[in-house]
C-alpha positions in Angstrom: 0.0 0.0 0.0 1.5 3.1 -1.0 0.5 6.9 0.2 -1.4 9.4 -2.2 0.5 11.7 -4.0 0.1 15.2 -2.1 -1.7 16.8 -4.9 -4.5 13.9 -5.4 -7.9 14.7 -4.3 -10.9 12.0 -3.2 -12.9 10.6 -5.9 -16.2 9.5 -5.0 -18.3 7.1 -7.8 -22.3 6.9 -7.6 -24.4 6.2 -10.2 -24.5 2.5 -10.7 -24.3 -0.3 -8.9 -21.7 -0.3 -6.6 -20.7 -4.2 -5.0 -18.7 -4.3 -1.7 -18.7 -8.2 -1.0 -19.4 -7.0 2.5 -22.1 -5.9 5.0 -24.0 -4.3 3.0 -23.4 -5.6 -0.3 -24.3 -2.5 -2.0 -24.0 1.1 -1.4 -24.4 4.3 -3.1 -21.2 5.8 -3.3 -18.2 5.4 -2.4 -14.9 7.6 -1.9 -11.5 6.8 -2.4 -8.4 8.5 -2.1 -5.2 6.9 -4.0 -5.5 3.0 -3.0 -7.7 3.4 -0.5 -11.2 3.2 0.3 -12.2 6.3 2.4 -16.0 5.4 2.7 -18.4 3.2 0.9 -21.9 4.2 2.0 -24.8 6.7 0.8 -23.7 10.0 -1.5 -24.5 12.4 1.5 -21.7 10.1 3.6 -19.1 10.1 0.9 -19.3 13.7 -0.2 -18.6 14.5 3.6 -15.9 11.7 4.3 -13.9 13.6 1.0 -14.7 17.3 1.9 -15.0 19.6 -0.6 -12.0 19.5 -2.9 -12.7 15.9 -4.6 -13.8 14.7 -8.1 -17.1 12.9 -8.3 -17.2 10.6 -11.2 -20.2 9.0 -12.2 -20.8 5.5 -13.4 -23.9 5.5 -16.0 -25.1 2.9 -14.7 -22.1 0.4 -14.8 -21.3 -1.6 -12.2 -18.1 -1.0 -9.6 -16.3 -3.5 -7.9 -14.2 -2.7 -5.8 -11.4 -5.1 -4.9 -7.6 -6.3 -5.9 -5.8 -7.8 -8.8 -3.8 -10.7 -8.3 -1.7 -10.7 -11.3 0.5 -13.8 -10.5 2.2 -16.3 -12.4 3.3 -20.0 -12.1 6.6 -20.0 -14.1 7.2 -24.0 -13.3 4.1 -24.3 -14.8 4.7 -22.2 -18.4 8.1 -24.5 -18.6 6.4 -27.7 -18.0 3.8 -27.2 -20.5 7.0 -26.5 -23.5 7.9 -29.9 -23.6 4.6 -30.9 -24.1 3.7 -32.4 -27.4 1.0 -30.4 -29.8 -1.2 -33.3 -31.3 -4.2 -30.6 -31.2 -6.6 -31.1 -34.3 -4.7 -28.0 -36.0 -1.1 -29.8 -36.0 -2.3 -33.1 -36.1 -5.4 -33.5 -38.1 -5.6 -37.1 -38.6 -4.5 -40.6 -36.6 -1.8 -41.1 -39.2 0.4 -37.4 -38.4 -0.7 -37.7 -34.5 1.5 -41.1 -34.8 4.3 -39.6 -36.6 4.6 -36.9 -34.4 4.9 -38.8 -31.4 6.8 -40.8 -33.2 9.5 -38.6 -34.1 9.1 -36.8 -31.1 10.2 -40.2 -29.1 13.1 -41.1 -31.9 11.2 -44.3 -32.4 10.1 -45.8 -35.7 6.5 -44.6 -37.0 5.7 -48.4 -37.1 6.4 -48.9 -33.3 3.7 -46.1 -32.5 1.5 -46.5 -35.8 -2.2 -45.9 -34.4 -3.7 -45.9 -37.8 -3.9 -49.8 -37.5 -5.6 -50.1 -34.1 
């Protein structure tokens, strides 16, 4: 969590549906101030929880949620899945390549792994 820059103002939203996954599950408005909620609650609330040097943006309608983004990654994962062998329909469209793929992909003979004659 990081402070607001000394120059930002709150911004309260109304206007729209505005989810809080909490007790209650919907409000009114709600007023923020750089990554932090200031008060989620009716418009009267949030216009005095920001004072009167704020922004007020309005949704149209559209829906707010506020929350987090978890933008992680599973690099194990991403190196596991490039030795994995494409026989998808687009690379492999028929019995016959799937088996010589695999084949070649194993140094074996296309006989030993010929699924065309099962």
């Amino acid at each position: 969590m990081t402070a607001p820059p000394l120059d930002s103002k709150p911004i309260i939203f109304s206007g729209g549906p505005i989810l809080t996954m909490a007790e209650p599950l919907r409000v009114e408005a709600i007023t923020i101030l750089g990554d932090r909620i200031l008060r989620a609650g009716s418009l009267e609330d949030c216009r005095a929880a920001a004072g009167r040097d704020r922004e007020e943006r309005d949704l149209s309608g559209r829906t707010l949620m506020p929350g987090f983004v978890d933008a992680h990654t599973h690099p194990l994962m991403l190196g596991q899945t490039q030795t994995w062998l494409d026989v998808s329909p687009r690379v492999a469209p028929s019995r016959r390549s799937t088996s010589r793929r695999t084949s070649c992909r194993a140094g074996c003979r296309c006989e030993l792994l010929d699924l065309t004659r099962a």
